[in-house]
C-alpha positions as a printed Julia matrix, in Angstrom:
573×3 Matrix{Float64}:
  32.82  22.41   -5.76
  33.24  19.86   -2.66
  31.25  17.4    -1.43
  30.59  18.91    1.65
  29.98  22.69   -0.14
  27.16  21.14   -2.53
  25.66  19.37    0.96
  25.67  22.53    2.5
  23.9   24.01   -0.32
  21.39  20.94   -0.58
  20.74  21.35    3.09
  20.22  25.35    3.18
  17.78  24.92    0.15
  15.66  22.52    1.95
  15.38  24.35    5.23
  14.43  27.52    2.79
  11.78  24.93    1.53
  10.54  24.31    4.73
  10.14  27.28    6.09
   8.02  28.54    2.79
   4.94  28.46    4.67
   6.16  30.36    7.43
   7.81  33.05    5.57
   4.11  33.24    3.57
   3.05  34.08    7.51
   5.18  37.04    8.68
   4.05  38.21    5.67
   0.48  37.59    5.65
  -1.2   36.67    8.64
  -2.6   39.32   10.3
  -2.27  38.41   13.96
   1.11  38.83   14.49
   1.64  41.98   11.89
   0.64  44.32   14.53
   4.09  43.74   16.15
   7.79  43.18   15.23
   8.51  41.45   18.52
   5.35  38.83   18.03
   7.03  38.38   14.73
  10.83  37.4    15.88
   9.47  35.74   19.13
   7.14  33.69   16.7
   9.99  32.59   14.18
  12.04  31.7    16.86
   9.34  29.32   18.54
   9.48  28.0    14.49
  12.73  27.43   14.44
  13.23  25.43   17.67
  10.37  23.23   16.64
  11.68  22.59   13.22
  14.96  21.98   15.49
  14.03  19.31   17.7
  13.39  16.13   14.77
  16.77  16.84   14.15
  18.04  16.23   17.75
  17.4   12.32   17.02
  17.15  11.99   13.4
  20.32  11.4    10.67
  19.96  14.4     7.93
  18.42  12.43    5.05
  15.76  10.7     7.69
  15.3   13.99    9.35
  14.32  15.76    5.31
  12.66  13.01    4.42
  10.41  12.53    7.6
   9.68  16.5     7.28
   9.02  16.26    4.07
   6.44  13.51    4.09
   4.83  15.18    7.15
   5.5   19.25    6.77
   6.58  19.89    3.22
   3.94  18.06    1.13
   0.92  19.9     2.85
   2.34  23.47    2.31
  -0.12  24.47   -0.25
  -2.95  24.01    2.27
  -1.67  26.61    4.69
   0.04  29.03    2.0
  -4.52  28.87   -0.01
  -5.36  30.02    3.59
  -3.14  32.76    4.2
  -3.81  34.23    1.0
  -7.79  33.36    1.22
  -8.07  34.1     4.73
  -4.86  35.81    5.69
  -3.79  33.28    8.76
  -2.56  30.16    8.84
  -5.28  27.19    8.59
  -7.69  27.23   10.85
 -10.49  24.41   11.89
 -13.41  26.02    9.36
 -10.98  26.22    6.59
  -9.6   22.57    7.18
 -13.5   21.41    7.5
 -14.45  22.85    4.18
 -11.64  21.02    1.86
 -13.03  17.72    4.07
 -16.57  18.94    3.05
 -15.33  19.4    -0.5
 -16.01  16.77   -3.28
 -13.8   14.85   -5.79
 -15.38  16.76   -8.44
 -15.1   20.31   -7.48
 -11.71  19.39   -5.82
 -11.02  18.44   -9.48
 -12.71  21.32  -11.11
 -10.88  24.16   -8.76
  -7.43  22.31   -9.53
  -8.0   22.25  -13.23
  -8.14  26.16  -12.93
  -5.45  26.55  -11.25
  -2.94  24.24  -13.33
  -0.07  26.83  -13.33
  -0.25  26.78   -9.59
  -0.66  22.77   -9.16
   2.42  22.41  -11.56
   4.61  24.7    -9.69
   3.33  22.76   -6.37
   5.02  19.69   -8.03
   7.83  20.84   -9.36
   8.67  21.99   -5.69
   7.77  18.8    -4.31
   9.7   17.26   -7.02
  13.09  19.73   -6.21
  12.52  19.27   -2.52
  12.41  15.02   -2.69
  15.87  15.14   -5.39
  17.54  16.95   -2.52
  16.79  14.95    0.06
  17.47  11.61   -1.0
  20.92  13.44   -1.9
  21.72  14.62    1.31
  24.27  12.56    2.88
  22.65  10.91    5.64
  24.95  12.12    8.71
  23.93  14.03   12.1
  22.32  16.96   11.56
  23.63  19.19   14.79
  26.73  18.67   16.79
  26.47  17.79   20.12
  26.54  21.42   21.39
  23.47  23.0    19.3
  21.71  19.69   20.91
  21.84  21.57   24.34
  20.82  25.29   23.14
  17.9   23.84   21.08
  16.81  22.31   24.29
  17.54  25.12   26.71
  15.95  27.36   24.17
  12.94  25.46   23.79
  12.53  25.17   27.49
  13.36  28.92   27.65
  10.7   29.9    25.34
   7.81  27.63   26.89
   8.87  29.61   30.32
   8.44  33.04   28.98
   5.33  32.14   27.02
   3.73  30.62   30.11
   4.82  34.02   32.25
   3.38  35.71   29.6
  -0.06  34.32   29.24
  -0.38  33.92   33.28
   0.3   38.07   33.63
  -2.7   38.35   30.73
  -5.04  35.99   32.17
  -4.53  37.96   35.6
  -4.88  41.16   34.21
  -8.28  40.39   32.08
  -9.66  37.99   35.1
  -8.79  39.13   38.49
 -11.63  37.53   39.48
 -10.07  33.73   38.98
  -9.01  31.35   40.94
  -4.88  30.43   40.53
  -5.4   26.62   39.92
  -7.98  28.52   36.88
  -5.3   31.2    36.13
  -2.57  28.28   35.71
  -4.7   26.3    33.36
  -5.84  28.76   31.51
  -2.71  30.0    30.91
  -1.36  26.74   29.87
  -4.47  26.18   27.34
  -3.33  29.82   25.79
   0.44  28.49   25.31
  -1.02  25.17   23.5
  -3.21  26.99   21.79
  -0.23  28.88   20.04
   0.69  25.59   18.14
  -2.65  25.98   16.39
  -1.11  28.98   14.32
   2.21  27.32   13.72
   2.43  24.99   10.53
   2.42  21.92   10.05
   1.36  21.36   13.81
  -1.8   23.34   13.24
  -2.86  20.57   10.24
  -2.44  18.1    12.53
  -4.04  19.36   15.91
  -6.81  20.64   13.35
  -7.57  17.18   12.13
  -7.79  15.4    15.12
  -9.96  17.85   16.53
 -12.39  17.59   13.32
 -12.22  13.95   13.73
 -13.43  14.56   17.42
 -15.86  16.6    17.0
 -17.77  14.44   13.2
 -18.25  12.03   16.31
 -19.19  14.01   19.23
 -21.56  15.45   16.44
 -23.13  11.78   15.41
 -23.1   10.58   19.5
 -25.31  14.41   20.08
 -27.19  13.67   17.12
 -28.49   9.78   18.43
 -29.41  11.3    21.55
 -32.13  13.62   20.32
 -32.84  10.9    17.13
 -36.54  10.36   18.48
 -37.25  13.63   20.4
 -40.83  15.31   19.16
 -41.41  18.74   20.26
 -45.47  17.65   19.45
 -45.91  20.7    17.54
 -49.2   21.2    14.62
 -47.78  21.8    11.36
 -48.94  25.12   10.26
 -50.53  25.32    7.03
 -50.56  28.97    4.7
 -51.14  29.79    1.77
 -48.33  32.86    2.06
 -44.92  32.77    2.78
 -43.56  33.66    6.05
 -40.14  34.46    7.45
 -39.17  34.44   11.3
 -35.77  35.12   12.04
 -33.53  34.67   15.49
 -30.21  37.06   14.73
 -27.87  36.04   17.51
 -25.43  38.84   18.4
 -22.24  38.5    20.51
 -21.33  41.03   23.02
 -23.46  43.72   23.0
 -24.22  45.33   25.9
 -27.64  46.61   26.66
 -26.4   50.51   27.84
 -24.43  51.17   24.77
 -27.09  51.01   21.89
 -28.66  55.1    21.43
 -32.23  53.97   21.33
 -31.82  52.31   24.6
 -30.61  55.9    25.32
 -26.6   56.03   25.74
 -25.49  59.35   25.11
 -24.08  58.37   22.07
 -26.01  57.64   18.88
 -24.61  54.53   18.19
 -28.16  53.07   16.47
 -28.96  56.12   14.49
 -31.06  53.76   11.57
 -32.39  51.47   13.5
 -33.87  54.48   15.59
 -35.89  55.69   12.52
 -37.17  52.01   11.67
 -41.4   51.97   12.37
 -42.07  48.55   14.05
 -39.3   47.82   15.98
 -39.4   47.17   20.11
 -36.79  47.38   22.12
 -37.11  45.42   25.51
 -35.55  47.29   28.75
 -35.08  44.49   30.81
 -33.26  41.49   29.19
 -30.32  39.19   30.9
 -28.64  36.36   29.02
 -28.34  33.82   31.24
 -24.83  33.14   30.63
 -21.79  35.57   30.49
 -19.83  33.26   27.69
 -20.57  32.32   24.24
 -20.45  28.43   24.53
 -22.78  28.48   27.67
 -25.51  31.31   26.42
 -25.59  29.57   22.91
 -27.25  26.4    23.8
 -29.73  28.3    26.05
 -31.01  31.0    23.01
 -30.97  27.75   20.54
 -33.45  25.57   22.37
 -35.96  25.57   25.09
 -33.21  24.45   27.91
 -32.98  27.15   30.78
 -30.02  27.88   32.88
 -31.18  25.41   35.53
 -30.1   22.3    33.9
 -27.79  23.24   30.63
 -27.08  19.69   29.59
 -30.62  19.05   28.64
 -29.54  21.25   25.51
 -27.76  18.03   23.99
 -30.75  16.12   24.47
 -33.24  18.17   22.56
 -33.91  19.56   19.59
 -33.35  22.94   18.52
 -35.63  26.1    17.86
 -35.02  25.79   14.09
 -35.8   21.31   14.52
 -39.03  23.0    16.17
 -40.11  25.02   13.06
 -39.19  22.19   10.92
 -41.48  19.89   12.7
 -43.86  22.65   12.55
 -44.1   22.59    8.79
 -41.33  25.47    8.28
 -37.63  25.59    5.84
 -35.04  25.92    8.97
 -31.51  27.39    8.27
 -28.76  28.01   10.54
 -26.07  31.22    9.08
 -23.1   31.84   11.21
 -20.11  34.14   10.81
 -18.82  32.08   14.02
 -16.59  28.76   14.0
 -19.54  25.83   14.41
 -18.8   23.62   17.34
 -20.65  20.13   17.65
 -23.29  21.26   18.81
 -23.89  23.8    16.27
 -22.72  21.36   13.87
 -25.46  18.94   14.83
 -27.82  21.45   14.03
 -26.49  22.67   10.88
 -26.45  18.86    9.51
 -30.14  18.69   10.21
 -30.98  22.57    8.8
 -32.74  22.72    5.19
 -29.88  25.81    4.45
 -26.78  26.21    6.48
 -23.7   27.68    6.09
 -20.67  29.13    7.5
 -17.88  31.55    6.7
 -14.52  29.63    7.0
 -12.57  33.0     7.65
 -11.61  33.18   11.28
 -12.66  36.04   13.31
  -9.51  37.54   13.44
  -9.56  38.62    9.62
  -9.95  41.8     8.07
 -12.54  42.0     5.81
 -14.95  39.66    8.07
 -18.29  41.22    8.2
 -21.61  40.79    9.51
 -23.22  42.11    6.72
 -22.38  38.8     4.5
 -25.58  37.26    6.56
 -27.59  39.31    4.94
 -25.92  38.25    1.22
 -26.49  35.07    2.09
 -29.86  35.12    3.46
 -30.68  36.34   -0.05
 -29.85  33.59   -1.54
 -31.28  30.73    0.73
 -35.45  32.93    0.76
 -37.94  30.87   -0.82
 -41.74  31.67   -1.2
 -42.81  29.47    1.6
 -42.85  29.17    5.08
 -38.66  29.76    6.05
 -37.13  30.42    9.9
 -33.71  30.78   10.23
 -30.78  31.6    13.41
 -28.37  34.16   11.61
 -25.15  34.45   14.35
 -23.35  37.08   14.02
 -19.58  38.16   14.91
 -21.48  41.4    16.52
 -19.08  43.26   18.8
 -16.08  39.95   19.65
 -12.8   41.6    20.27
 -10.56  42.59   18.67
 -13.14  45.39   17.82
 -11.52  46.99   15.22
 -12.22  44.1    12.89
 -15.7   43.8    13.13
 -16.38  46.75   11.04
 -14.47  48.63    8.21
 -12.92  51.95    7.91
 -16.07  54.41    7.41
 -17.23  52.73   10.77
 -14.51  54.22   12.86
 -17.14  57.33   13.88
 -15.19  57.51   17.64
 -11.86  58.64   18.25
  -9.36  57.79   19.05
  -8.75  54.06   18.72
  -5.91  52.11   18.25
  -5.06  51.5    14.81
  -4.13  48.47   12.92
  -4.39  44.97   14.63
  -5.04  45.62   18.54
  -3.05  42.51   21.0
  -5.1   41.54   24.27
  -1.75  43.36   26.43
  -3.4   46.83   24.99
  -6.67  45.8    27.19
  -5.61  47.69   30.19
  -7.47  50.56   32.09
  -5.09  53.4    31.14
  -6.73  52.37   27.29
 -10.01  52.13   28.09
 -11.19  55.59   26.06
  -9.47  53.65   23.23
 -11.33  50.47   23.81
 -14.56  51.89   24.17
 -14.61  53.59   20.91
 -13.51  50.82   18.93
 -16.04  49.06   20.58
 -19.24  51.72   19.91
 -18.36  51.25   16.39
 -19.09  48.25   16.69
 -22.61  48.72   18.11
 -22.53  51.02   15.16
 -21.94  49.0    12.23
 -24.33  46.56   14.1
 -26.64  48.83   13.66
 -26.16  48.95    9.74
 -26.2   45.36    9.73
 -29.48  44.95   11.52
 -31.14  47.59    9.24
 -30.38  45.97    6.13
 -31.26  43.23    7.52
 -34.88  44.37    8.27
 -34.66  46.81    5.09
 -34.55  43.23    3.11
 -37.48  41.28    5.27
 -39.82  43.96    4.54
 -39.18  44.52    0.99
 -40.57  40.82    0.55
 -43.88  42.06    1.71
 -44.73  39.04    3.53
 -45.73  37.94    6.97
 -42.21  38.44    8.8
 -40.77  39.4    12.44
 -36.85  39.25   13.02
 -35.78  38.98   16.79
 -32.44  40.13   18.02
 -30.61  38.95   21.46
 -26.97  39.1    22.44
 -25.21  36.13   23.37
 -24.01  38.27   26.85
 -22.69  42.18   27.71
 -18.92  43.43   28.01
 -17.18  44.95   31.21
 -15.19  48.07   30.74
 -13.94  48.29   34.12
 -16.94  49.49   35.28
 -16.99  49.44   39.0
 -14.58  48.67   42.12
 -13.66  45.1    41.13
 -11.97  46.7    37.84
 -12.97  43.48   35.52
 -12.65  43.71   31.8
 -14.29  41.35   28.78
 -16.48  39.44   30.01
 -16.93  35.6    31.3
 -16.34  37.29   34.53
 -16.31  34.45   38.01
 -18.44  37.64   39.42
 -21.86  38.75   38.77
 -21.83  42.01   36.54
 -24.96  42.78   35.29
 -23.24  44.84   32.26
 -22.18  41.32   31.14
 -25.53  40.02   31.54
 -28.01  43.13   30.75
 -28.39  42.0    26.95
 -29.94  44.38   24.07
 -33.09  42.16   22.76
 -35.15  43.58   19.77
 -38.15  42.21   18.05
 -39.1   44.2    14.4
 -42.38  43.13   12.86
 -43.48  43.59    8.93
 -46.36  45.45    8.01
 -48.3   42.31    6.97
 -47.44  40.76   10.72
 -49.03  43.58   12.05
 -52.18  43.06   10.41
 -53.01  39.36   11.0
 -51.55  39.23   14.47
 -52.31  42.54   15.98
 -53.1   41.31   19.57
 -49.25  39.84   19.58
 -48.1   43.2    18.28
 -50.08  44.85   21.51
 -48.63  42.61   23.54
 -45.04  43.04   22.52
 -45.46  46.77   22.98
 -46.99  45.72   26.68
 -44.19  43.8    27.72
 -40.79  45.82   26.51
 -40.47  46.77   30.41
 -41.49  43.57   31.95
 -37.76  42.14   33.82
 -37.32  38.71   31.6
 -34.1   36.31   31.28
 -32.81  34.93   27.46
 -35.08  31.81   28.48
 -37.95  33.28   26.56
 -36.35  33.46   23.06
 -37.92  29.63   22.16
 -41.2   30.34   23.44
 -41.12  33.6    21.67
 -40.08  32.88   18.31
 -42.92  29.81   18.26
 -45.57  32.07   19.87
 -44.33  35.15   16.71
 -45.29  32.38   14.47
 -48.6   31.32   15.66
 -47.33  27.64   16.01
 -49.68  25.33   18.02
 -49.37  22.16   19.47
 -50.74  18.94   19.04
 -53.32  18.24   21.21
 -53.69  14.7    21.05
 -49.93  13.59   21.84
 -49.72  13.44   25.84
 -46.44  15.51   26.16
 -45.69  18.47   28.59
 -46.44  21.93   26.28
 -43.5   22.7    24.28
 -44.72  26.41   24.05
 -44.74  28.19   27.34
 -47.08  31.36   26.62
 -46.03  32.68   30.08
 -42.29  32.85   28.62
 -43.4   34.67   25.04
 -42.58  38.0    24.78
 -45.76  38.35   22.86
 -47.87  36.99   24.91
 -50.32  38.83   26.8
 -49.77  36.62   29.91
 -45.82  36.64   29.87
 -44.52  36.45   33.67
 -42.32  38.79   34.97
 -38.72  36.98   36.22
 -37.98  38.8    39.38
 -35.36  35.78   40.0
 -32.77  34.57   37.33
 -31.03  31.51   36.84
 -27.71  32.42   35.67
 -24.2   30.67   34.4
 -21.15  32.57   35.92
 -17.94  32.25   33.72
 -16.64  29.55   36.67
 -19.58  27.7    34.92
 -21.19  27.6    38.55
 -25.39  28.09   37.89
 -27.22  30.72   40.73
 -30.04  32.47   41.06
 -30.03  36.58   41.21
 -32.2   39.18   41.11
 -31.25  42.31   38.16
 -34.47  43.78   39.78
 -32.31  46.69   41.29
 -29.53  46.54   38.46
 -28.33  49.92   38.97
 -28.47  49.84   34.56
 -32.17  49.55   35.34
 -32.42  52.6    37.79
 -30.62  54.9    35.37
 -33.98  54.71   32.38
């Protein structure tokens, strides 16, 4: 055999090497198996990116370099596809950073047929490159195509992300349209390995310091709240969902019965007139988690949260979430007696709500506990939120749904999918409340949606939600309040008054106030700060105050004030 027939050889072997990991993800990950074309278009993105190192580097340089910075980390993003089925994501990278020496040891010394077949790889892979004879890589003429080709696909990737963005948000400006469009190409390197372990990083990097700069800003804040004292345990809990819309849950009377147990639970309220003050996750989240209104956001980052309240109020906080934690969460989950977080992303099969509830199990103590369970609810893609004996409403789309099927023409489609949702919602919430009250204690869980969905449902045809526009569906939130038996009987004029008030026209502002007013916490009378507790904001208050006028957060992030008194959702019950 030549010289230049065993280089060949060496050569193909190491680019089989290198692509490993992405071979592991047309096979595995589950975002792009719903399409053949997503597939090719996403190997060929792979191999122009793989291609461009060797534009400037010599062969052996160009295998070495890769392998120092691509090869050697392969087992990181191969454990996630097969964990998680998609290539490493933020929560997944987080937890090995989170994980000790010693269970880092531990979980590799059950795994030793694995770690030695990781080194003998490494091993193979190192041999051949330091044998490769160190020579350009590509003529002169595969130079140009890699570079037309790159330039090529970045073209029809930005065309295709600025026809989605102006087919989901009609309502955007272009400048918003062009950047958001460019933010959906960039964020397409996130699924692509290695570049994915290195955006990842920096981005955890940024955010452990955003996290400890949030985190000396509220160091010395005191909500000035009396430490309750009981000789019971007690359990308040703050479910966060995401996306539900008021007008498609049965007991708030849609024509379908998409909350057929919750209907039969005793002790359960549902309010009629509830709007999240923001129409996005990351904007609503910080109002529901502290006492901050819509009128001046930031002041979220420079107080404590609900849970920090309870704490100081002589409670065991936790913080459960089936979403990615951003600082802000983060913050909070640092400074939570129980926290955790799932580090599947929400585009995984097999992601459910109902693991809340598992882990809730685990973290209830006989003493006084609150904790903020959030919830994957009703995100798109729909179809994942729930599994197979969910799918009640036909017909849907099957498999793995892309954002191009969101069009008008599919809307039947969509809407199912998305009622099962509600539906299995409904299962989780049950069990949910099916576990509080088997504890027999003292115990109220309150549910709120994080904001609505639009299903093109008027003139201005908008979809999803985060609209520029004010749609009330996207505001109009479901918000529940159950109560145990054994609340019932030691607070029975809070019980009345949640009855009183499931009518009374309210904004997401009162979820603070309402949770610390459920609990019967008090404050301290002899500190000289404003009242932390706003009994004209609790929901179980006999003096809450009607809201005829809502501050509001618009998806532009621009903050107004409107009136849902003559929602036409509200002239329908």
């Amino acid at each position: 055999m030549s010289t230049k027939t065993r280089n060949i050889i060496r050569i193909s072997i190491l680019f089989c090497l290198l692509l490993l990991p992405i071979f592991c993800a047309l096979a595995m990950a589950v975002d792009i198996q719903y399409s053949v074309l997503k597939k090719i278009a996403y190997f060929a993105v792979v191999l122009v990116l793989l291609a461009i190192p060797a534009l400037f580097l010599k062969a052996r340089t160009y295998f070495i370099v890769e392998g120092v910075f691509n090869f050697f980390f392969f087992p990181i993003d191969i454990a996630s596809l097969y964990l998680n089925k998609q290539s490493t994501s933020t929560a997944f990278l987080n937890n090995i950073f989170a994980t000790n020496p010693s269970e880092a040891l531990e979980l590799l010394g059950s795994l030793w047929q694995v770690v030695v077949v990781v080194v003998l790889l490494w091993g193979l892979y190192f041999i051949l490159a330091f044998r490769v004879e160190n020579k350009r890589l590509l003529p002169q003429k595969a130079t140009k195509i890699i570079l037309i080709s790159a330039g090529v696909l970045f073209v029809i990737g930005l065309v295709a992300m600025l026809t989605l963005t102006i087919r989901n948000h009609k309502d955007r400006s272009a400048k918003d349209t062009l950047e958001n469009a460019f933010d959906l190409v960039w964020m397409k390197l996130y699924k692509i390995y290695p570049y994915n372990l290195y955006l990842e990083t920096i981005d955890i990097l940024k955010l452990q310091h955003q996290q400890k700069q949030l985190q000396k800003q509220v160091e010395s804040f005191s909500f000035g709240l009396t430490s309750k004292t009981s000789d019971e345990p007690e359990l308040f809990i703050l479910v966060i969902g995401e996306t539900a819309r008021y007008d498609h849950l049965g007991i708030n009377g849609y024509e379908r019965n998409t909350t057929p147990l919750l209907a039969q639970k005793s002790n359960l309220v549902s309010f009629d007139s509830a709007f999240s003050q923001a129409n996005l996750t990351a904007t609503s989240l910080p109002l529901l988690a502290t006492r901050v209104t819509a009128e001046d956001p930031e002041q979220a980052y420079a107080e404590k949260s609900v849970g920090e309240a309870f704490q100081e109020a002589g409670f065991k906080a936790g913080w459960l979430t089936k979403q990615i934690p951003y600082p802000f969460v983060n913050r909070i989950m640092n400074q939570s007696d129980y926290a955790y977080f799932w580090s599947k992303g929400i585009d995984v099969v097999g992601n459910y709500d109902i693991d809340l509830v598992s882990k809730l199990r685990e973290f209830t103590e006989d003493t006084l506990q609150f904790f903020v369970l959030h919830s994957l609810g009703c995100h798109f893609r729909y179809e994942l939120r729930y599994p197979d004996s969910f799918k009640q409403f036909q017909p849907m789309f099957e498999g793995l749904v892309s954002y191009t099927a969101i069009t008008e023409e599919n809307r039947d489609k969509l809407v199912n999918a998305y009622d099962n949702g509600i539906l299995y919602t409904d299962y989780f919430l049950s069990e949910l409340i099916d576990y509080v009250d088997s504890l027999d204690r003292v115990a109220a869980v309150l549910y709120i949606s994080d904001h609505g969905e639009s299903f093109w449902d008027d003139e201005r045809k908008l979809v999803l939600h985060g609209s520029y526009q004010i749609v009330d569906v996207e505001y109009h939130v479901p918000l529940l309040v159950w109560y145990s038996d054994e609340y019932k009987a030691k607070y029975p004029a809070k019980v009345s008054a949640l009855h009183n008030n499931k009518s009374t026209l309210i904004s997401s502002s009162v979820v603070f106030h309402s949770l610390l007013d459920l609990a019967d916490i008090d404050m301290d009378s002899t500190l000289p700060k404003p009242a932390a507790i706003d009994n004209s904001r609790s929901i179980c208050s006999p003096v809450l105050r009607r809201q005829d006028t809502i501050y509001i957060i618009t998806g532009s992030g621009e903050t107004v004030q409107h009136s849902f008194a003559n929602s036409q959702i509200l002239n329908l019950n």
